[in-house]
C-alpha positions, 0 to 999 in steps of 0.5 A: 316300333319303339317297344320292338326296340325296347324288347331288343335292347332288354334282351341284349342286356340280358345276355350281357351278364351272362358267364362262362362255366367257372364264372369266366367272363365271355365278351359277345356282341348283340345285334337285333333285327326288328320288323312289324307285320303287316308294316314290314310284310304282308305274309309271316315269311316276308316280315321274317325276311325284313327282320333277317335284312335288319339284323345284317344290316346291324352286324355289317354296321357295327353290331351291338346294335338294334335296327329297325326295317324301314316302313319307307321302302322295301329292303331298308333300314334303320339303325336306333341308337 
C-alpha cells in the first residue's frame, strides 16, 4: 500500500504545475483512491469499487488527499496524510 500511496502522491504533485493556455494559473485539488487486488477485491470489478469508495471518501473528507481501502473490513477507509 505504501507505493499505492507514493504513486498517488507523485501524480497529484504532477498536476499541481500544471497551467492554463497563457501561463495562467489554475487552482485544483487532487484527491486519490487506492486499492490492491486481490487485498481489496476478489474480481477486478470489486477492487475498482474500493478504489471508487476511497476516492469519495477523500473528496467528502477534505480532498487534496490519498486514501487507502481498508484491509479490515468491507467499504472502509483510511486517509494517509
Amino acid at each position: 500500500m505504501a507505493h499505492g500511496r507514493r504513486r498517488g502522491r507523485r501524480r497529484a504533485g504532477r498536476l499541481a504545475g500544471l497551467a492554463a493556455p497563457q501561463d495562467i494559473p489554475v487552482a485544483f485539488t487532487v484527491s486519490v483512491g487506492v486499492a490492491h487486488y486481490p487485498t481489496h477485491g476478489a474480481t477486478l470489478a470489486e477492487t475498482l469499487d474500493r478504489a471508487d469508495q476511497a476516492l469519495y471518501y477523500a473528496k467528502r473528507h477534505g480532498r487534496d488527499a490519498v486514501c487507502v481501502a481498508d484491509d479490515q473490513s468491507e467499504g472502509r477507509v483510511r486517509k494517509m496524510a
